[in-house]
N, CA, C and O atoms as a CHARMM CRD file, in Angstrom:
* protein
*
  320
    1    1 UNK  N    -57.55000   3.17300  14.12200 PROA 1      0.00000
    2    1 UNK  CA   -56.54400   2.25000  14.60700 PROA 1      0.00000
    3    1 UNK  C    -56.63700   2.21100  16.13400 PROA 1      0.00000
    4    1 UNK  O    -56.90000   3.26900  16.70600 PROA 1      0.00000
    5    2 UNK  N    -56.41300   0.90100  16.97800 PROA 2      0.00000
    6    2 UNK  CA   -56.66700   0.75100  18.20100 PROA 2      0.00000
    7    2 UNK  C    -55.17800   1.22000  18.54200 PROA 2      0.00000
    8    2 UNK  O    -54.25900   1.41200  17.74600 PROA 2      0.00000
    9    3 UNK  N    -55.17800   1.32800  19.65700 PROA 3      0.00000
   10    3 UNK  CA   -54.20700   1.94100  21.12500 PROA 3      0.00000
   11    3 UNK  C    -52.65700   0.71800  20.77300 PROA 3      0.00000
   12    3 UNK  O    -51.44200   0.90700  20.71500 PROA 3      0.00000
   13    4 UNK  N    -53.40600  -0.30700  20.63400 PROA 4      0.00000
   14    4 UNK  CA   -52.74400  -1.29300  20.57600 PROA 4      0.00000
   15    4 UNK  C    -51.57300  -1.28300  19.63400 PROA 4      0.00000
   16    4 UNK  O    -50.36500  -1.19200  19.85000 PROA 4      0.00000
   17    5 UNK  N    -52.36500  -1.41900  18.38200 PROA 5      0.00000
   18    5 UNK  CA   -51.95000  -1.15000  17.14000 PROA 5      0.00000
   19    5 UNK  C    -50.86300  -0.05300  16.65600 PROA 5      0.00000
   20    5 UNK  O    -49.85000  -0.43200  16.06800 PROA 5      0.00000
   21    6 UNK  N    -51.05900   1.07800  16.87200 PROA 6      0.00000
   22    6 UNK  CA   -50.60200   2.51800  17.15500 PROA 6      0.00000
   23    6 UNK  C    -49.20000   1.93700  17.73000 PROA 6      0.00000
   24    6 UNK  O    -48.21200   1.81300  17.00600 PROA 6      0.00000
   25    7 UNK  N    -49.21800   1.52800  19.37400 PROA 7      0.00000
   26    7 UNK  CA   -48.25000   1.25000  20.03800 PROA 7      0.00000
   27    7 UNK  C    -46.97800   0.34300  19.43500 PROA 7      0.00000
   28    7 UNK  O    -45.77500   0.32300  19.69800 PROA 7      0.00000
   29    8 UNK  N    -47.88400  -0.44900  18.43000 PROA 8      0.00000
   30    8 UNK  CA   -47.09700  -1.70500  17.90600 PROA 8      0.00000
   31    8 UNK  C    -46.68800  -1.02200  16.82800 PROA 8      0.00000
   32    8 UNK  O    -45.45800  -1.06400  16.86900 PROA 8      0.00000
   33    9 UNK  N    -47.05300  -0.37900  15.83000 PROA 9      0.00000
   34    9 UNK  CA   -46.47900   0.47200  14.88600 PROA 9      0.00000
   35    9 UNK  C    -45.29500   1.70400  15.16400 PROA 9      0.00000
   36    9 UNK  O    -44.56700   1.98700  14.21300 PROA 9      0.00000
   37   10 UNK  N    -45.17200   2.19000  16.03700 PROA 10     0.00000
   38   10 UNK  CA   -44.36700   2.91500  16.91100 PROA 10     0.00000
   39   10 UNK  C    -43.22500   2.71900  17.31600 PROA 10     0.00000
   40   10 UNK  O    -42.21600   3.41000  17.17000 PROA 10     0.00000
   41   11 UNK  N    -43.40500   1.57600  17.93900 PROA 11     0.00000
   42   11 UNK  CA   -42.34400   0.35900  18.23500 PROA 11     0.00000
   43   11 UNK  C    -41.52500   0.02700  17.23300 PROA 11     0.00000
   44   11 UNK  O    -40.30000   0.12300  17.15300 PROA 11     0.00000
   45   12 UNK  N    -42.37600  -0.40100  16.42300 PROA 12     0.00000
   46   12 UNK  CA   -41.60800  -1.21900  15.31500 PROA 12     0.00000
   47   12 UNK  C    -40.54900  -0.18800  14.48800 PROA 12     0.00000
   48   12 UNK  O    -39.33300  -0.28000  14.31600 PROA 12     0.00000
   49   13 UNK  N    -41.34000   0.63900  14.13200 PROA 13     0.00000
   50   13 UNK  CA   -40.86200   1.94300  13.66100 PROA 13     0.00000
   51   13 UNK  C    -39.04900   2.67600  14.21300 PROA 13     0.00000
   52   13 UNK  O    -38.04300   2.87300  13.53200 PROA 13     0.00000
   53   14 UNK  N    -39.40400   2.97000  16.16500 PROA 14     0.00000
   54   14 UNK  CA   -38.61800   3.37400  16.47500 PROA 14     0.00000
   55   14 UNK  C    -37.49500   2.24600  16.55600 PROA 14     0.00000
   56   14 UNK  O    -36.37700   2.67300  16.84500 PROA 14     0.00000
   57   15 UNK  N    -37.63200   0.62800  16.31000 PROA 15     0.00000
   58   15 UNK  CA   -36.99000  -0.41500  16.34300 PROA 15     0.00000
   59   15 UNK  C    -35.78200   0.18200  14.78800 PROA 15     0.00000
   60   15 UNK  O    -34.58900   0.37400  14.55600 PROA 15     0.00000
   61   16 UNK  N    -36.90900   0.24400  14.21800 PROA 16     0.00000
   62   16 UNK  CA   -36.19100  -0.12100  12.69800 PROA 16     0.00000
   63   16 UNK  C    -35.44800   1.33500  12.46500 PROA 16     0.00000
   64   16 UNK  O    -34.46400   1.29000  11.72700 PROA 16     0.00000
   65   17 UNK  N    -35.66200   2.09900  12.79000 PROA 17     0.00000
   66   17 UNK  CA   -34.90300   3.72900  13.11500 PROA 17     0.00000
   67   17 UNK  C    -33.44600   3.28900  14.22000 PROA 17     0.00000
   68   17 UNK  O    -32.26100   3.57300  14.04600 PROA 17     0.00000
   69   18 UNK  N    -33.76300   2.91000  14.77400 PROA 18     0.00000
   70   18 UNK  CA   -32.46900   2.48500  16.04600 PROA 18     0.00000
   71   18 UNK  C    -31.38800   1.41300  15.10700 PROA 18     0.00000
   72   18 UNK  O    -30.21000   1.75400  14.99300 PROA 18     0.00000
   73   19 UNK  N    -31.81400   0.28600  14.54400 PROA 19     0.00000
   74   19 UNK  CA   -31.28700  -1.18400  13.77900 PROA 19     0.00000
   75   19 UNK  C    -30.50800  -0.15100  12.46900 PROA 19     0.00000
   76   19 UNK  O    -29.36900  -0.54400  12.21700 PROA 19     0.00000
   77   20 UNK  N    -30.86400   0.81100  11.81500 PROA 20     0.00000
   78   20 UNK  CA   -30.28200   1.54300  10.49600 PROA 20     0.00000
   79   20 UNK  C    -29.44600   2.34300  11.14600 PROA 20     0.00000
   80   20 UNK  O    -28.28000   2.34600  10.75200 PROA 20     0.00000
   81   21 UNK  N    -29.81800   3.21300  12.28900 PROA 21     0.00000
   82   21 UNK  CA   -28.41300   4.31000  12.65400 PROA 21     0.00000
   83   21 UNK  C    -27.77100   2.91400  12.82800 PROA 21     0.00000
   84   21 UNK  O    -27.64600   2.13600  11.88200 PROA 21     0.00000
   85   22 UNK  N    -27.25700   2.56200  14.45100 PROA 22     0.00000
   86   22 UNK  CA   -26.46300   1.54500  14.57600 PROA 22     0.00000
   87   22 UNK  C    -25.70600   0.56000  13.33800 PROA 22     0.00000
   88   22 UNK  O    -24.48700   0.38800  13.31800 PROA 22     0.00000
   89   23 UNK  N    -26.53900   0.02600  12.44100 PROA 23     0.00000
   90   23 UNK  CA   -25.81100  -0.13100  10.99400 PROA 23     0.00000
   91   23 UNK  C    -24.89300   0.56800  10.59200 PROA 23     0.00000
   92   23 UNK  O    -23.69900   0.27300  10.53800 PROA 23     0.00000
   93   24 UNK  N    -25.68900   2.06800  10.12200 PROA 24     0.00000
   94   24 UNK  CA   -24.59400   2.78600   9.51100 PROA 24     0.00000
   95   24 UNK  C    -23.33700   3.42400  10.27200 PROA 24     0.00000
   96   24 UNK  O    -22.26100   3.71200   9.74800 PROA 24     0.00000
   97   25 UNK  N    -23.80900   3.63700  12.05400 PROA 25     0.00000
   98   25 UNK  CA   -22.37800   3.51000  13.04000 PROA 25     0.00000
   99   25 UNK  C    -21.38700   2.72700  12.81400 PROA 25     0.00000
  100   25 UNK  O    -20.23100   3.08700  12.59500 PROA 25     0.00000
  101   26 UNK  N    -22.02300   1.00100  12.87800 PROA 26     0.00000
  102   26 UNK  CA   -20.39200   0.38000  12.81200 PROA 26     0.00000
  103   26 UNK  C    -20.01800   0.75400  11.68800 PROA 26     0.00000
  104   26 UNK  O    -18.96100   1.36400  11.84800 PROA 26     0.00000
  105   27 UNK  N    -20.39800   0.71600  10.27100 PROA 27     0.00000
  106   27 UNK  CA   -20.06500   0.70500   8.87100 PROA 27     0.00000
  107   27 UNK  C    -19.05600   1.60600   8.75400 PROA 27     0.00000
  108   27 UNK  O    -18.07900   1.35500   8.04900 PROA 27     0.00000
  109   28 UNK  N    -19.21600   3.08000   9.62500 PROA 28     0.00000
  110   28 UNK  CA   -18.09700   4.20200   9.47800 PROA 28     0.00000
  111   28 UNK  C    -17.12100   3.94600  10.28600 PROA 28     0.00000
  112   28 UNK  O    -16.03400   4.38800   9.91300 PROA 28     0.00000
  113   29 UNK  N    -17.14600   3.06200  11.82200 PROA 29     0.00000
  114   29 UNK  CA   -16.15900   2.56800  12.59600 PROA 29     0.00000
  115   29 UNK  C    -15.49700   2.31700  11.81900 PROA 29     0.00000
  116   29 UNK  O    -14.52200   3.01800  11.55100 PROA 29     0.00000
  117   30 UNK  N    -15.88900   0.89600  10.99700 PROA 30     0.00000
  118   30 UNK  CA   -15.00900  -0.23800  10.51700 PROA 30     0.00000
  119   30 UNK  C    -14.41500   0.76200   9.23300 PROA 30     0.00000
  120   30 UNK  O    -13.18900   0.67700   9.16300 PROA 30     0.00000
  121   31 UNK  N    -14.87100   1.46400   8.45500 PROA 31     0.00000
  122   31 UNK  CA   -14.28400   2.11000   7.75300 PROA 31     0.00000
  123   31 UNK  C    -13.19900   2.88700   8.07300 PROA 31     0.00000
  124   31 UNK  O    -12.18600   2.78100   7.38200 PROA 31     0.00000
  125   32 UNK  N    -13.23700   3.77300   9.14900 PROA 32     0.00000
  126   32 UNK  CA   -11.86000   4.26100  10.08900 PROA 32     0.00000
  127   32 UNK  C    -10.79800   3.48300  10.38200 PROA 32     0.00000
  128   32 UNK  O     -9.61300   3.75900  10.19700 PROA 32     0.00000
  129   33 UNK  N    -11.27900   2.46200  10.86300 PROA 33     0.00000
  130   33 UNK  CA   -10.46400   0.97300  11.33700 PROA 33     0.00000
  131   33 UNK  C     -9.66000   0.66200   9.72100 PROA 33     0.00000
  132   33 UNK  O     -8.43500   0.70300   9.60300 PROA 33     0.00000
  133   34 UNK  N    -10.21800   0.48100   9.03500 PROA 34     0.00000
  134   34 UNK  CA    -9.77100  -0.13400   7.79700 PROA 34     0.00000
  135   34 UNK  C     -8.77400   0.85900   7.49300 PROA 34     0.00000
  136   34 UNK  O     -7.58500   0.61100   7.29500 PROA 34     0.00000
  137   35 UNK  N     -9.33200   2.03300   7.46500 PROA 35     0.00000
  138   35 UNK  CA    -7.99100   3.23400   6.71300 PROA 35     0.00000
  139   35 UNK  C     -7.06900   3.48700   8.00100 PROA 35     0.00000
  140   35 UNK  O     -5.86700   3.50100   7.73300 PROA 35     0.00000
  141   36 UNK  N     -7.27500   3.61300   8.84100 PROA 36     0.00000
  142   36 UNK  CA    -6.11700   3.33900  10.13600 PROA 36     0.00000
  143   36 UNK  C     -4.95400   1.94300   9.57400 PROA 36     0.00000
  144   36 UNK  O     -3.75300   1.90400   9.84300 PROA 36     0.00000
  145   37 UNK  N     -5.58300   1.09200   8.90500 PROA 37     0.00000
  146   37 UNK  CA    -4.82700  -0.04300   8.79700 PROA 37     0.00000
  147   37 UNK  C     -4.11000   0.49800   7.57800 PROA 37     0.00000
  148   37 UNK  O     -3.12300  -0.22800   7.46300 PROA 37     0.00000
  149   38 UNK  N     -4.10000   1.23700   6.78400 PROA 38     0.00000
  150   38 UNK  CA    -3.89400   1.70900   5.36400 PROA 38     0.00000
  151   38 UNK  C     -3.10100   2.53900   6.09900 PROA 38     0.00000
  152   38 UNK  O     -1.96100   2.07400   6.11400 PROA 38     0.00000
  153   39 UNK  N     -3.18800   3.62400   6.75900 PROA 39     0.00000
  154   39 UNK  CA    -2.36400   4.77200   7.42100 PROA 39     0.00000
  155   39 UNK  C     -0.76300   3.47000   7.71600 PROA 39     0.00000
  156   39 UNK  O      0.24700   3.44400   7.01200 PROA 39     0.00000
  157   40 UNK  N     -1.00900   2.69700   8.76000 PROA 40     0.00000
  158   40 UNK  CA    -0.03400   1.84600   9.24400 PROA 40     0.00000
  159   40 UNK  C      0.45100   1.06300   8.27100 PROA 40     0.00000
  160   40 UNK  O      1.40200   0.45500   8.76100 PROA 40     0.00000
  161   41 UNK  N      0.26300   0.68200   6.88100 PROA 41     0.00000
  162   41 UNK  CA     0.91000   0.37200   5.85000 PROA 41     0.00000
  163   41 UNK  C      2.63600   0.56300   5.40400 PROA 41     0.00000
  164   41 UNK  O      3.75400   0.05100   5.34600 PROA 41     0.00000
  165   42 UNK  N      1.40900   2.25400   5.05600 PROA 42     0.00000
  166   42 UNK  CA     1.81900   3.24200   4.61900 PROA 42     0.00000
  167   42 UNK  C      3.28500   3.58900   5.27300 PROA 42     0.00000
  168   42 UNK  O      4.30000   3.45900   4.58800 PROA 42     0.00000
  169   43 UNK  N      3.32900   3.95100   6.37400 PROA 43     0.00000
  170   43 UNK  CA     3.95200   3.96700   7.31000 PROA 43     0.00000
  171   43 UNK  C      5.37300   2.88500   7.47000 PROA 43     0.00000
  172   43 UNK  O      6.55300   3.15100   7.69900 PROA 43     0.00000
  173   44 UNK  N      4.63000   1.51300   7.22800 PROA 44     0.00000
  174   44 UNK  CA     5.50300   0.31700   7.53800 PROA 44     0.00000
  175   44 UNK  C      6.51500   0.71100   6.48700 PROA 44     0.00000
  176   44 UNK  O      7.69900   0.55700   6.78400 PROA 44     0.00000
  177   45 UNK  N      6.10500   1.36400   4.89700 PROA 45     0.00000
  178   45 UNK  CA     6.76900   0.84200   3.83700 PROA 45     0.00000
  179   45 UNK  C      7.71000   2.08800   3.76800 PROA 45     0.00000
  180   45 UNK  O      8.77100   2.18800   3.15100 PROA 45     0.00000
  181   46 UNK  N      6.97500   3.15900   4.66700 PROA 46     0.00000
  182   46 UNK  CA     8.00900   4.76100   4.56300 PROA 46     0.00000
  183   46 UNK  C      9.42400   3.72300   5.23700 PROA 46     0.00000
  184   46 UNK  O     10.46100   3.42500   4.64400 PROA 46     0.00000
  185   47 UNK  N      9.15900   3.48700   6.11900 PROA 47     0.00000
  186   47 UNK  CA    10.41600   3.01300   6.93800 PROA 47     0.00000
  187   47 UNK  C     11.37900   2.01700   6.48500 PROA 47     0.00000
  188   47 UNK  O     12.58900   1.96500   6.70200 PROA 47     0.00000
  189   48 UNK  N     10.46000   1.06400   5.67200 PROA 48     0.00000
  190   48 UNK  CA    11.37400   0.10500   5.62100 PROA 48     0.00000
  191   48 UNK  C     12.40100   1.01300   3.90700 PROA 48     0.00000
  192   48 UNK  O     13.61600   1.13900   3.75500 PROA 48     0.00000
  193   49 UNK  N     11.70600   1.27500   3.33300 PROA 49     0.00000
  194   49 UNK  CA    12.60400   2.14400   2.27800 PROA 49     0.00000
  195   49 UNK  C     13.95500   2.61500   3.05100 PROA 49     0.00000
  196   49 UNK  O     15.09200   2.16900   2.89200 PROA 49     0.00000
  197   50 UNK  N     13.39200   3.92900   4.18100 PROA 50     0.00000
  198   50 UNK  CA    14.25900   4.28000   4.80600 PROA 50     0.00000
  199   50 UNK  C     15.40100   3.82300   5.47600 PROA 50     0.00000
  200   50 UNK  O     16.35800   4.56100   5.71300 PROA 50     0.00000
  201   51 UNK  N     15.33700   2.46800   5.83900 PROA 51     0.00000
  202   51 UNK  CA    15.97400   1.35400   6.17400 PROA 51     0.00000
  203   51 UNK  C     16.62800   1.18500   5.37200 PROA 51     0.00000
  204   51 UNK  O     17.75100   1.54200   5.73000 PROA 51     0.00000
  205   52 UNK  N     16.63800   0.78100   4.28600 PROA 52     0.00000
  206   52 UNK  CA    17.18500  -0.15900   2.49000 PROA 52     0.00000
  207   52 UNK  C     17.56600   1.39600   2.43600 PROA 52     0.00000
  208   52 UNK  O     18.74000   1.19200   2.12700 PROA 52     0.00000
  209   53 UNK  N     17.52700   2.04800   2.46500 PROA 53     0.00000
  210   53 UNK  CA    18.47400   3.59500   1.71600 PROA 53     0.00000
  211   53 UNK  C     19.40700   3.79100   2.92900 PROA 53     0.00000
  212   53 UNK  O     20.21600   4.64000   2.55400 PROA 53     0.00000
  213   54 UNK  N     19.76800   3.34700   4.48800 PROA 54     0.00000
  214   54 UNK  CA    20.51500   3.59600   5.19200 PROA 54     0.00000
  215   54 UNK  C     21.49400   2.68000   5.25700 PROA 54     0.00000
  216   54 UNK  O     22.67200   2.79400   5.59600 PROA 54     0.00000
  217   55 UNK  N     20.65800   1.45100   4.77100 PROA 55     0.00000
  218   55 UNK  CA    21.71600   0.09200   4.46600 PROA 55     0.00000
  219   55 UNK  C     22.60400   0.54200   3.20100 PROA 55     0.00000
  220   55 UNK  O     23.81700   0.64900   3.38600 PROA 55     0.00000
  221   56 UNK  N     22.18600   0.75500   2.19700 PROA 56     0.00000
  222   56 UNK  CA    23.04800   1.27900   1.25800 PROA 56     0.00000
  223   56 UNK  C     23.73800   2.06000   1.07400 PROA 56     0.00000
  224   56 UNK  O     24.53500   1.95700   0.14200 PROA 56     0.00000
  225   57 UNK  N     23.71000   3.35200   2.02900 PROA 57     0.00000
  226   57 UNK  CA    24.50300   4.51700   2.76400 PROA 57     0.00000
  227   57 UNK  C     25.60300   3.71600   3.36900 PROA 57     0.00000
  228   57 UNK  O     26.81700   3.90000   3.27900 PROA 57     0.00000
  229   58 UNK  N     24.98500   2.85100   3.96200 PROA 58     0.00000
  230   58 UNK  CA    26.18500   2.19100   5.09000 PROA 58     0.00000
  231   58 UNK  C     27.43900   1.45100   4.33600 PROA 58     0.00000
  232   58 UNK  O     28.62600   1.43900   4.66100 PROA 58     0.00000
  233   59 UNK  N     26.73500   0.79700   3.14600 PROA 59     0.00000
  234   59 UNK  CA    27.45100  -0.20600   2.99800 PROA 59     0.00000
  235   59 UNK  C     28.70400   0.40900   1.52300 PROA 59     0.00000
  236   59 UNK  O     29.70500  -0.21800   1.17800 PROA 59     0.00000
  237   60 UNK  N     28.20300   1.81100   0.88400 PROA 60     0.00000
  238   60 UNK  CA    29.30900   2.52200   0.42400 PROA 60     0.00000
  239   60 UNK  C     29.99100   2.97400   1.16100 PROA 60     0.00000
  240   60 UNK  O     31.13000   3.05500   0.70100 PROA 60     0.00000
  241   61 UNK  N     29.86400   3.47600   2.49700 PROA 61     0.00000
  242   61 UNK  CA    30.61300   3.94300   3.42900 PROA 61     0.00000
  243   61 UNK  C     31.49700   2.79600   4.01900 PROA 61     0.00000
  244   61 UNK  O     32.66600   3.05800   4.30000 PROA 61     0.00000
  245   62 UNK  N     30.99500   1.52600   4.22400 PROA 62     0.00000
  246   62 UNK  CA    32.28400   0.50700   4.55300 PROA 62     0.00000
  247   62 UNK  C     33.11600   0.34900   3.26100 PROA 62     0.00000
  248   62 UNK  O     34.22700  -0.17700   3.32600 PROA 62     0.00000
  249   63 UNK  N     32.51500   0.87200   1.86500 PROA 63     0.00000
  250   63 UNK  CA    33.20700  -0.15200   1.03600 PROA 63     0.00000
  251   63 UNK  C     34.40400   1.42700   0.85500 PROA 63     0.00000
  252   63 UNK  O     35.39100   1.17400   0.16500 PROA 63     0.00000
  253   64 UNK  N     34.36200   2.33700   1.19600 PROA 64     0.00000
  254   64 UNK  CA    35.13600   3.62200   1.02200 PROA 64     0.00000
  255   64 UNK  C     35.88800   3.49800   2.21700 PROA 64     0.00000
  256   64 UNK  O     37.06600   3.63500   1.88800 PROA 64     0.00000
  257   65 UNK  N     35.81500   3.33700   3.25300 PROA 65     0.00000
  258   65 UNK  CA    36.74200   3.04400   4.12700 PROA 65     0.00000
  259   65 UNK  C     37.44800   1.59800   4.13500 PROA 65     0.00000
  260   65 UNK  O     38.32200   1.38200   4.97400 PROA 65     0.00000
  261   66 UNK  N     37.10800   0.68300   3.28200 PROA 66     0.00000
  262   66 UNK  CA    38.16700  -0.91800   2.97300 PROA 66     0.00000
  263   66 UNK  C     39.02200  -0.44200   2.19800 PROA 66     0.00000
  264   66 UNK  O     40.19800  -0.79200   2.09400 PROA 66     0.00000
  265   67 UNK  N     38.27400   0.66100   1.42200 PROA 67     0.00000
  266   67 UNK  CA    39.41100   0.93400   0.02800 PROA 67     0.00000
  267   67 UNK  C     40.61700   1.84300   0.95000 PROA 67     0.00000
  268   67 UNK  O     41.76400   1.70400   0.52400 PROA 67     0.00000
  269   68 UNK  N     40.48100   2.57500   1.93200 PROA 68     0.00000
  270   68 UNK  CA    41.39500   3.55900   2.46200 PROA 68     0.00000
  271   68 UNK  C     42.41800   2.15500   3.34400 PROA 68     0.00000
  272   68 UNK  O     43.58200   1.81600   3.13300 PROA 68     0.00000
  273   69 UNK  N     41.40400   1.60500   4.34100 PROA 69     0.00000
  274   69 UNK  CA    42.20400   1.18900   5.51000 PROA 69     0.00000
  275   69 UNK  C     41.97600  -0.62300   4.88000 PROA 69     0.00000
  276   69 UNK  O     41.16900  -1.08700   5.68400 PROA 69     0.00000
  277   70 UNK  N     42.17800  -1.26600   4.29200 PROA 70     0.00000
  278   70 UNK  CA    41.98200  -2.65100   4.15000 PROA 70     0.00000
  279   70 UNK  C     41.96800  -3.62000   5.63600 PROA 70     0.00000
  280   70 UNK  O     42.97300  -3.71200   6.34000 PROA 70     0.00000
  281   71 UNK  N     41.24900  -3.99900   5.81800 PROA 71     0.00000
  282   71 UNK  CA    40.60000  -5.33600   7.31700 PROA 71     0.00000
  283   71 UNK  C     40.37600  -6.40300   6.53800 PROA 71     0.00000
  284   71 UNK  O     39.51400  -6.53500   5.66900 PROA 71     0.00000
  285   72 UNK  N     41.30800  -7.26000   6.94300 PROA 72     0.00000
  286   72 UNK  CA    41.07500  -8.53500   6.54400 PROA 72     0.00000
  287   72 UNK  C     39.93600  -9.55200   7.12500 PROA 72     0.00000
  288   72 UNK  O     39.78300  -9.56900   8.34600 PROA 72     0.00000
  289   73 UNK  N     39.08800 -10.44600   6.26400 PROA 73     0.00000
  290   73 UNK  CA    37.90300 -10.64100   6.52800 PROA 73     0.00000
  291   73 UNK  C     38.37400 -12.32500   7.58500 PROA 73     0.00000
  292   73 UNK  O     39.06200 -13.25300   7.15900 PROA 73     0.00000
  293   74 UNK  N     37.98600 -12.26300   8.42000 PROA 74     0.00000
  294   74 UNK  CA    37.80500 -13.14800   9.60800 PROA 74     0.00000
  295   74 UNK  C     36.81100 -13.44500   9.99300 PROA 74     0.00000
  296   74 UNK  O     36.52200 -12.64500  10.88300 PROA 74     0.00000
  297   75 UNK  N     36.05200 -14.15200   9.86500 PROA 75     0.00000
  298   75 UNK  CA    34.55800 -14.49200  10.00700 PROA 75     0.00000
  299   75 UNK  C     34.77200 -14.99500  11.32800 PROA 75     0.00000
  300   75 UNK  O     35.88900 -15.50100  11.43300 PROA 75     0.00000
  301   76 UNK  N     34.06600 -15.03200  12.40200 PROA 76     0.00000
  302   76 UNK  CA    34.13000 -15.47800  13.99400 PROA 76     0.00000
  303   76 UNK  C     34.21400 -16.89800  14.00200 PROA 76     0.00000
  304   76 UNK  O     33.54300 -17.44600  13.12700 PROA 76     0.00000
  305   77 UNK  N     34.75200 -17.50800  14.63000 PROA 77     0.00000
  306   77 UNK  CA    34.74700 -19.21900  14.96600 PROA 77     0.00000
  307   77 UNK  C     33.82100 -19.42300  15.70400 PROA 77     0.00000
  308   77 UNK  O     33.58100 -18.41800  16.37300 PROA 77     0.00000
  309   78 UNK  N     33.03700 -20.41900  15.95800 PROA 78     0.00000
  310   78 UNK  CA    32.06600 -20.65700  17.28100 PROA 78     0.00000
  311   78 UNK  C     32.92100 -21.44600  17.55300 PROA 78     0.00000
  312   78 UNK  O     33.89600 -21.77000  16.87400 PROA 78     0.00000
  313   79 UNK  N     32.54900 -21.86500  18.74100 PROA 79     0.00000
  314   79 UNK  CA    33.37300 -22.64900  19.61800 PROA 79     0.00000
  315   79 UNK  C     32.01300 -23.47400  20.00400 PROA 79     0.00000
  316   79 UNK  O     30.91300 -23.04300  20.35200 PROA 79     0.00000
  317   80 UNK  N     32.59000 -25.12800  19.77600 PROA 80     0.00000
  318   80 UNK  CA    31.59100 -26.36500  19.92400 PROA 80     0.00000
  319   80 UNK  C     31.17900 -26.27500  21.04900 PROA 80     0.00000
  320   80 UNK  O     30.37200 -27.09900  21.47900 PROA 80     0.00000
């Protein structure tokens, strides 16, 4: 094989070695990225539960204090 040849095989070689890592780099990025987005889901739905179980805390607790102290319901007027 000429000098040439060799060189061009080499090349190509260390090309196609460089093009597969880099592949399989982003592939595990985007895979992190993706379950990061799954982590923040996750997360969104802990809270909002937590939310809907504090609303419902809240709202036996107003309905236990109407029954003690009765407030008559007055909804605000806007003014035109």
């Amino acid at each position: 094989m000429s000098r040439a040849a060799k060189t061009t095989l080499g090349t190509s070689i260390a090309a196609t070695i460089s093009i597969v890592a880099g592949v399989h780099y982003l592939q595990i990025k985007e895979r992190e990225t993706m379950y990061k987005g799954v982590e923040r889901d996750d997360q969104r739905q802990k809270e909002k539960r937590q939310r809907m179980e504090d609303l419902a805390r809240n709202r036996e607790r107003e309905t236990a204090l109407r029954q003690l102290q009765p407030i008559p319901d007055h909804s605000p007027q806007r003014l035109a």
